[in-house]
NUKOLSE-314413 format. One record per atom (N, C-alpha, C): residue number from 1; atom name; x, y, z. Coordinates in pm, whole numbers. Last residue first. Layout:
residues N
+-----+-------+--------+--------+--------+
! num ! atomo !     xx !     yy !     zz !
+-----+-------+--------+--------+--------+
! NUM !    CA !      X !      Y !      Z !
...
+-----+-------+--------+--------+--------+
***
This chain:
residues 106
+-----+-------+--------+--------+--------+
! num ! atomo !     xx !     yy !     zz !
+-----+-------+--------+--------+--------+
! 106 !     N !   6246 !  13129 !  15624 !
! 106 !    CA !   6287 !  13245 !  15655 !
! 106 !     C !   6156 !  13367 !  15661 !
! 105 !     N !   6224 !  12886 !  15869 !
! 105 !    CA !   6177 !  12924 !  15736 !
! 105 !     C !   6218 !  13061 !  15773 !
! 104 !     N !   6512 !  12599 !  15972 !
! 104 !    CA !   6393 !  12710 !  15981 !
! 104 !     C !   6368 !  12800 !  15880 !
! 103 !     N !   6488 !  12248 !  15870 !
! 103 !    CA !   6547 !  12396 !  15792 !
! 103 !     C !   6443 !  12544 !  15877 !
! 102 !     N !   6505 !  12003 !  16040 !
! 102 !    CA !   6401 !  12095 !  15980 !
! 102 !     C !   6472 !  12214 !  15972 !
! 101 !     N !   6757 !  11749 !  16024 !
! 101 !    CA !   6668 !  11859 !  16097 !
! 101 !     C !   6615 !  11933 !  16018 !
! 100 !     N !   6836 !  11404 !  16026 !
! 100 !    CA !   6780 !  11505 !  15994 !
! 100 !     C !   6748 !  11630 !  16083 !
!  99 !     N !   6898 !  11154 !  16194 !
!  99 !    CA !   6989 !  11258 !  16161 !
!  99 !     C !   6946 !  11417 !  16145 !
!  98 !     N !   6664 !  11051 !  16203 !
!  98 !    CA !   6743 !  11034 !  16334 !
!  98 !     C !   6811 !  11174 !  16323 !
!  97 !     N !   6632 !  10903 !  15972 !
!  97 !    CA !   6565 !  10999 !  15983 !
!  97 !     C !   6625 !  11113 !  16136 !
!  96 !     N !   6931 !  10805 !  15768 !
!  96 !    CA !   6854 !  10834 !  15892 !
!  96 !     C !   6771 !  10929 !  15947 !
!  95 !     N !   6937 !  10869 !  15405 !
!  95 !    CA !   6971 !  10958 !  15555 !
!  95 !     C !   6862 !  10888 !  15676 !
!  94 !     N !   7013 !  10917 !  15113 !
!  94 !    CA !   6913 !  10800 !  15189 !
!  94 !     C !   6950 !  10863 !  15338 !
!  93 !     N !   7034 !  11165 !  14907 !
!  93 !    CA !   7121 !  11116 !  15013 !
!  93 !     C !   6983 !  11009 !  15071 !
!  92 !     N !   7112 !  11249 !  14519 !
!  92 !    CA !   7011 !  11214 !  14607 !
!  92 !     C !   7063 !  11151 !  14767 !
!  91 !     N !   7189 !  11582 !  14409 !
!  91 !    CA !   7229 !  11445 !  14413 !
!  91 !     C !   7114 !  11432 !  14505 !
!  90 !     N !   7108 !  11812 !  14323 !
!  90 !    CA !   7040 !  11724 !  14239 !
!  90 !     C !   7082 !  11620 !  14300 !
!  89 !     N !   7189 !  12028 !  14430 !
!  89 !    CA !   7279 !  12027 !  14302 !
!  89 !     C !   7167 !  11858 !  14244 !
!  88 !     N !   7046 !  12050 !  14630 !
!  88 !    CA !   7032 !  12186 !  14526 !
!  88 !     C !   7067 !  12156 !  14410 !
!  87 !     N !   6912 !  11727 !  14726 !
!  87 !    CA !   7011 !  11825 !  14738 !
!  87 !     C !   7009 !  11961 !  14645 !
!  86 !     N !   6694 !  11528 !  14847 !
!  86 !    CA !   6738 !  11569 !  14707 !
!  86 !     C !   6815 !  11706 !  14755 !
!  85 !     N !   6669 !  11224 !  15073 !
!  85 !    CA !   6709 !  11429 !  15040 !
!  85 !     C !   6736 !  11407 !  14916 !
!  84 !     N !   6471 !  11027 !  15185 !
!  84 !    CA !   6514 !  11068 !  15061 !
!  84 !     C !   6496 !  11207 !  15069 !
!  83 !     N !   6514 !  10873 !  15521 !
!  83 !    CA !   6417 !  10995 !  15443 !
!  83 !     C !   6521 !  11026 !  15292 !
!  82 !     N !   6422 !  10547 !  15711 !
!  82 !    CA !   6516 !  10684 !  15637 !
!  82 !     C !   6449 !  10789 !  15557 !
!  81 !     N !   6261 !  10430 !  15815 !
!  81 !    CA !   6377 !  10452 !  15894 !
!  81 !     C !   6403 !  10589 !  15813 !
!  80 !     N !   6053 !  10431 !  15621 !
!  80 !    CA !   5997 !  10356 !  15756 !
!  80 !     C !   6106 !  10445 !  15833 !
!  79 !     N !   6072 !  10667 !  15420 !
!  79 !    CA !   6019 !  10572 !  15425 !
!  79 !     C !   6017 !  10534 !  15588 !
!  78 !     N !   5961 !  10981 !  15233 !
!  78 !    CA !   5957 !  10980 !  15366 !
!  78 !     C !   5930 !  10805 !  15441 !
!  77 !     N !   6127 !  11167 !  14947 !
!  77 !    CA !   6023 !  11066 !  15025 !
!  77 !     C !   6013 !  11029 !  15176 !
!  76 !     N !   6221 !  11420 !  14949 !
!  76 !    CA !   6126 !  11346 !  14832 !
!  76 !     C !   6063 !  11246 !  14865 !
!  75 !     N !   6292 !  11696 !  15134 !
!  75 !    CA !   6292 !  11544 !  15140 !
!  75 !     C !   6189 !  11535 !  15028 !
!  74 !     N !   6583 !  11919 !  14974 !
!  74 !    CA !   6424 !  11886 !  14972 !
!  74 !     C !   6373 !  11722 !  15015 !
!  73 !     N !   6868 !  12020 !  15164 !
!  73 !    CA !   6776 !  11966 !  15053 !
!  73 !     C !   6623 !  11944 !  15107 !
!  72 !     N !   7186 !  12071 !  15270 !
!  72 !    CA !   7104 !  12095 !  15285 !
!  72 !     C !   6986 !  12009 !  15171 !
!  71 !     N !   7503 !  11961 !  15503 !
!  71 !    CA !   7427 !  11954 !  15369 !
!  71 !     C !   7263 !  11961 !  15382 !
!  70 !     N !   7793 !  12085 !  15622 !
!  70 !    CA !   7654 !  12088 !  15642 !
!  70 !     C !   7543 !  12040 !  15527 !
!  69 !     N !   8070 !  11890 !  15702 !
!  69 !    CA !   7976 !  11959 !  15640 !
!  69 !     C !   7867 !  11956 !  15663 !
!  68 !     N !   8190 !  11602 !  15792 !
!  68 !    CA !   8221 !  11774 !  15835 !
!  68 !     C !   8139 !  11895 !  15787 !
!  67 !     N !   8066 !  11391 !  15687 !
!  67 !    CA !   8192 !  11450 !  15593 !
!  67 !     C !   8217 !  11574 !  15670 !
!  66 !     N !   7737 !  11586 !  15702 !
!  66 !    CA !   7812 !  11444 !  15616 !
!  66 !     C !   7942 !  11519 !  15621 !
!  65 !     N !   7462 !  11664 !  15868 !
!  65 !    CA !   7597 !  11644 !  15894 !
!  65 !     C !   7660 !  11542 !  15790 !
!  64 !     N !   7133 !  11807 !  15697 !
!  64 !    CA !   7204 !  11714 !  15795 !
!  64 !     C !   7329 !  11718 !  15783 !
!  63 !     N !   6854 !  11954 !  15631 !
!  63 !    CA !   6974 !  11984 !  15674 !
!  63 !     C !   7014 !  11844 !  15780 !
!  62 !     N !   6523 !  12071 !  15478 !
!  62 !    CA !   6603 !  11972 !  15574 !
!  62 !     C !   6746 !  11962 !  15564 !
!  61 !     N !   6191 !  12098 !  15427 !
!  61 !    CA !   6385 !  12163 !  15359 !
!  61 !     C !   6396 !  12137 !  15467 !
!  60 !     N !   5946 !  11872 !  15276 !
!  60 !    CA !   5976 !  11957 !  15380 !
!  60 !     C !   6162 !  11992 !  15328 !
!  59 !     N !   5857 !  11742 !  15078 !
!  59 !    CA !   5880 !  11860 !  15038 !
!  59 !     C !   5911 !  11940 !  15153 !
!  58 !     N !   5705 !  11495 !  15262 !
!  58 !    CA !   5754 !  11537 !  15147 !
!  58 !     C !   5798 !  11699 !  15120 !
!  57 !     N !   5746 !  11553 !  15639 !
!  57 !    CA !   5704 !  11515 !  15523 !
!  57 !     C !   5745 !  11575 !  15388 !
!  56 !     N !   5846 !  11409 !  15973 !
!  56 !    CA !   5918 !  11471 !  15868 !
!  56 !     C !   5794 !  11453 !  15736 !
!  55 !     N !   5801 !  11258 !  16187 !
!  55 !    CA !   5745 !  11426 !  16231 !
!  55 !     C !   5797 !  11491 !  16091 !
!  54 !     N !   5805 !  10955 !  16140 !
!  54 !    CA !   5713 !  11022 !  16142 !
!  54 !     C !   5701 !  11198 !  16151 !
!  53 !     N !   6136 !  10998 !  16134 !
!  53 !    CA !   6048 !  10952 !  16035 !
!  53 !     C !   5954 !  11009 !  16044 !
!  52 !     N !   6162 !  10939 !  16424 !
!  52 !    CA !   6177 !  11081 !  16365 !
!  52 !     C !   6141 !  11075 !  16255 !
!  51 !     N !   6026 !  10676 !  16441 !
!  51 !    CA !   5985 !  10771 !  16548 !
!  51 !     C !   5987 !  10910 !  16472 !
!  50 !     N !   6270 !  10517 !  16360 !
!  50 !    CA !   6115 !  10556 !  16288 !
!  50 !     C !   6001 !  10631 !  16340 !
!  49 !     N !   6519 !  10600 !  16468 !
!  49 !    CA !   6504 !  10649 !  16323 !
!  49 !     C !   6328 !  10656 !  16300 !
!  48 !     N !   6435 !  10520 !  16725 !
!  48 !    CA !   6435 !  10636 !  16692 !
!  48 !     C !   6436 !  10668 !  16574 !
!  47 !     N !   6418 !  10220 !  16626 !
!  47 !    CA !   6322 !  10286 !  16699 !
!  47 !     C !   6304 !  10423 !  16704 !
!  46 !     N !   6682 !  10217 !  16565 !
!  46 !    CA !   6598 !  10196 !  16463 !
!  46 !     C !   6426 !  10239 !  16514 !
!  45 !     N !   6865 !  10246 !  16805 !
!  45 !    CA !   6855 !  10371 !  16711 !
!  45 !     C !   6721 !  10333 !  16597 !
!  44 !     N !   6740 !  10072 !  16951 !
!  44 !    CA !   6676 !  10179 !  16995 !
!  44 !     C !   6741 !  10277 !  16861 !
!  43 !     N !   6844 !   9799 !  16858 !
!  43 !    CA !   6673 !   9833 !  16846 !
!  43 !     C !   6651 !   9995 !  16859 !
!  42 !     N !   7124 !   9855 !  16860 !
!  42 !    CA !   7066 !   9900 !  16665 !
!  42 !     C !   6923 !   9920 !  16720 !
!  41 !     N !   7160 !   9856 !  17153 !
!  41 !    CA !   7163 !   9955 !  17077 !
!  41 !     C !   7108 !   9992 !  16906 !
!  40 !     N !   7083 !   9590 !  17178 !
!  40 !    CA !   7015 !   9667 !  17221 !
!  40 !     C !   7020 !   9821 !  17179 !
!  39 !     N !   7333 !   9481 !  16995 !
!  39 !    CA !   7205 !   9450 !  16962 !
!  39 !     C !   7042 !   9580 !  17050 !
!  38 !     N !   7525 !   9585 !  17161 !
!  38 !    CA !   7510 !   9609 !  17027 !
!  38 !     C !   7338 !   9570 !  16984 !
!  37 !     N !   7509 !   9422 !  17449 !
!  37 !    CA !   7479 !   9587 !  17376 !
!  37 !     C !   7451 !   9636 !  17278 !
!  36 !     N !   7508 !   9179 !  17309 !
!  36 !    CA !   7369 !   9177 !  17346 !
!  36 !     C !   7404 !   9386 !  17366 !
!  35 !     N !   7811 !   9193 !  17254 !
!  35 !    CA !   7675 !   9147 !  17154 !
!  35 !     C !   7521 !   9204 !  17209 !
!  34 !     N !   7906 !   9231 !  17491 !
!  34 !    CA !   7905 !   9326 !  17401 !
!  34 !     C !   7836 !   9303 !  17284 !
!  33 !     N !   7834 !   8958 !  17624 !
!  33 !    CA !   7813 !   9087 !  17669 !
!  33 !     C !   7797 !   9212 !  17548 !
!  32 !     N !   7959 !   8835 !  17450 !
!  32 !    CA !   7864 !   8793 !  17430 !
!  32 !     C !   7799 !   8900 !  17464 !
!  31 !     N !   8284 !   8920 !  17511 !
!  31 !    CA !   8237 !   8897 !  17351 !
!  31 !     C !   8058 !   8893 !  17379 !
!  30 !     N !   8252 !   8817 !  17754 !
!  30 !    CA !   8261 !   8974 !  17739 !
!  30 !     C !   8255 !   8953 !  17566 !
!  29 !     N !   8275 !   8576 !  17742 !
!  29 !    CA !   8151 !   8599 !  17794 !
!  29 !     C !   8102 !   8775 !  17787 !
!  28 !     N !   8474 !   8480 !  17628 !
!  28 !    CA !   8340 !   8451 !  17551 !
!  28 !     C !   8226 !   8533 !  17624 !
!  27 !     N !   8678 !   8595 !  17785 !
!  27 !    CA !   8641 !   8653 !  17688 !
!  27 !     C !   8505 !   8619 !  17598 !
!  26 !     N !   8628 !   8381 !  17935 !
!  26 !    CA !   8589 !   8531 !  18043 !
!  26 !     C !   8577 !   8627 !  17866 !
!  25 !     N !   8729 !   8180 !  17871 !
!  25 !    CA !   8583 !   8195 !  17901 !
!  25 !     C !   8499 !   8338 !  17924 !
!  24 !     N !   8956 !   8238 !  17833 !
!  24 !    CA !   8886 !   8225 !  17731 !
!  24 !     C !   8729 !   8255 !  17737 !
!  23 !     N !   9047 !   8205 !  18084 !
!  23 !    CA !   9066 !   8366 !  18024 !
!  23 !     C !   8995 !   8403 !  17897 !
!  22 !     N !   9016 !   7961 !  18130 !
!  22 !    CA !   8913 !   8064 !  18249 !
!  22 !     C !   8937 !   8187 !  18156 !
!  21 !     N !   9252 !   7842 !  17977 !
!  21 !    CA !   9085 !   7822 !  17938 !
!  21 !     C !   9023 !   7930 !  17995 !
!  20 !     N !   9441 !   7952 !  18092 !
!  20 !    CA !   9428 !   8022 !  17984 !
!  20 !     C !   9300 !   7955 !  17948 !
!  19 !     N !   9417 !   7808 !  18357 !
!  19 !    CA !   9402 !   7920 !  18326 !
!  19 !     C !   9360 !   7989 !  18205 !
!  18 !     N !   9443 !   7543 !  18237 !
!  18 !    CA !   9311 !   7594 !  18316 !
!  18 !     C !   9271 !   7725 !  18291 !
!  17 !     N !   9697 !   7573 !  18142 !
!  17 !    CA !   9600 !   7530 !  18066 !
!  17 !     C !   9477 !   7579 !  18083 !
!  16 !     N !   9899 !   7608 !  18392 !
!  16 !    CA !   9877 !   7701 !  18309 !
!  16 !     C !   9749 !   7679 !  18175 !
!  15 !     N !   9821 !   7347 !  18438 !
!  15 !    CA !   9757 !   7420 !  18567 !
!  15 !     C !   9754 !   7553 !  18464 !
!  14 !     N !   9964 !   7194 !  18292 !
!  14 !    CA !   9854 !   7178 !  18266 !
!  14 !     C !   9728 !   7281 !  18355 !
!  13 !     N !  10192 !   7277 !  18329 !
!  13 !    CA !  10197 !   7302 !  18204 !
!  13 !     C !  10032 !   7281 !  18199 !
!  12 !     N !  10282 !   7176 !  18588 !
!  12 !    CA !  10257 !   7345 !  18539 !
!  12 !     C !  10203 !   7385 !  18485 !
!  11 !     N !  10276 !   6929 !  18524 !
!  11 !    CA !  10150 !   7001 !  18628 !
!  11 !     C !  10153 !   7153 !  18589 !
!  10 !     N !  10493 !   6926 !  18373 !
!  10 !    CA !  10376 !   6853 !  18310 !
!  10 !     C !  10256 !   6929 !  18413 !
!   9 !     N !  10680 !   6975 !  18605 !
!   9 !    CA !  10695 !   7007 !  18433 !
!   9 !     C !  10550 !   6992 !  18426 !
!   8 !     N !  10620 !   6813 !  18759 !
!   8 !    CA !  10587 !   6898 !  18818 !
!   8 !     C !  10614 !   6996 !  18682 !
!   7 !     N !  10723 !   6562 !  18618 !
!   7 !    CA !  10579 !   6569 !  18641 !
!   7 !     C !  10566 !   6698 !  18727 !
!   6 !     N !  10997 !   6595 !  18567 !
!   6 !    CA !  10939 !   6624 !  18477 !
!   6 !     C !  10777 !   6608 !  18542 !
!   5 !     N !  11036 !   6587 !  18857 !
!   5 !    CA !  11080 !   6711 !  18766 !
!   5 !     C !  10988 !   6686 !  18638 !
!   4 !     N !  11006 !   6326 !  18928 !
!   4 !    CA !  10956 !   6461 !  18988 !
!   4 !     C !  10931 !   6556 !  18909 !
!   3 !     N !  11184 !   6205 !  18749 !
!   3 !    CA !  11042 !   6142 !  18730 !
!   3 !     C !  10941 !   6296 !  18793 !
!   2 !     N !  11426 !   6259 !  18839 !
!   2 !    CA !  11413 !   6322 !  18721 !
!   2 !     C !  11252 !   6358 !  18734 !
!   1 !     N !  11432 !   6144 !  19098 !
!   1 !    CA !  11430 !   6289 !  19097 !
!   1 !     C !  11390 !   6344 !  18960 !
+-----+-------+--------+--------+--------+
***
């Protein structure tokens, strides 16, 4: 009777094993899942950053979101993804072109 006991001990223990492998698996596979989103997601924001890139040029006045705030400036350069703001006060921001918007003229 012991011999029972402890091998239905030992079956539990190994049936609970399976399981917690299948739970592993299921997480490798939702870990992998959420990789391949991520990844599909940086192509399309980087696709859009260089997309909006193009409709922006030097010396255009431009406005974007930082911090809750509105911050305004002059773009100074215009590279593949991002756009160089120079600000009123002089600082400089690297900014997703994505982000940006065109200041309407008064």
């Amino acid at each position: 009777m012991e011999l029972e006991k402890c091998l239905e001990k030992h079956a539990k223990g190994i049936i609970g094993n399976i399981q917690f492998l299948k739970t592993i698996k299921d997480i490798e596979t939702f870990n992998q899942s959420m990789k391949a989103i991520y990844r599909a997601w940086d192509v399309r924001q980087k696709k859009m950053n260089i997309l909006s890139a193009q409709s922006f040029n030097v010396g255009d006045a431009v406005t974007f979101e930082q911090g809750g705030g509105v911050i305004g400036g002059l773009i100074k350069k215009v590279k593949v993804q991002n756009i160089l703001v120079e600000t009123d006060s002089g600082n400089m921001w690297d900014v997703p072109a994505s982000r940006l918007e065109l200041m309407e003229e008064v």
